[in-house]
C-alpha positions in Angstrom: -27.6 17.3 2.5 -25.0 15.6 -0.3 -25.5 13.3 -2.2 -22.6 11.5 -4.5 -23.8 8.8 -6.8 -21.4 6.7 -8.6 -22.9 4.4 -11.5 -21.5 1.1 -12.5 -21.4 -0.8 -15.2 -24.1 -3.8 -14.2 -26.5 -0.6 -13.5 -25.8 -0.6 -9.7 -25.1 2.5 -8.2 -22.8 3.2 -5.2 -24.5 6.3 -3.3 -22.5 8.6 -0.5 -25.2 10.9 1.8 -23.4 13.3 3.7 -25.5 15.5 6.6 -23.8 18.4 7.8 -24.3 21.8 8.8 -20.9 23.2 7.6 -18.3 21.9 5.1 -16.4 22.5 1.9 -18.6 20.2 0.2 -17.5 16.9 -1.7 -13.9 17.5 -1.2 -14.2 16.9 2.5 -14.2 13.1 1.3 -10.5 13.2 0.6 -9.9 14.8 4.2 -10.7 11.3 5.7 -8.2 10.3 7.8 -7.9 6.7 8.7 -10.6 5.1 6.3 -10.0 2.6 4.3 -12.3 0.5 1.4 -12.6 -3.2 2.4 -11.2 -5.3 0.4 -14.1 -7.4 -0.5 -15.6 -4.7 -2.3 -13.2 -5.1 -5.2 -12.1 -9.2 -5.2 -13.8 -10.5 -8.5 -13.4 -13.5 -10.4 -11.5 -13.7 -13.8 -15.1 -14.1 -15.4 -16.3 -10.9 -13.0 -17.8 -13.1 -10.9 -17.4 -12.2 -7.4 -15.8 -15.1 -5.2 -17.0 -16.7 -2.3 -16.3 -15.5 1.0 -13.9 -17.0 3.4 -15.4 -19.3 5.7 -14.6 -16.8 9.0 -16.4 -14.4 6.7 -19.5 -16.2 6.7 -22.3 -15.6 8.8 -23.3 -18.6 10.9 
């Protein structure tokens, strides 16, 4: 098992497990074909604030 932790500045941390019985480690992140980030994750306010989500968004 992997484990990559990424620490932020508001003391959050973004963590990545990874289960596997063979691999080149780590690196294998950048072999990802076809993923993408939402976009959510990174929309922030000018005060770093994150906006509200778009009413299709929203859960109902």
């Amino acid at each position: 098992m992997q484990t990559l932790v990424w620490k932020q500045a508001n003391a959050e941390s973004l963590r990545y497990v990874r289960r596997t019985q063979v691999s080149a480690g780590p690196l294998d992140l950048l072999a990802l074909r076809g993923f993408t980030l939402p976009e959510r994750i990174f929309i922030v306010g000018k005060n770093g604030a994150t906006s509200p989500l778009p009413q299709d968004m929203r859960s109902p």
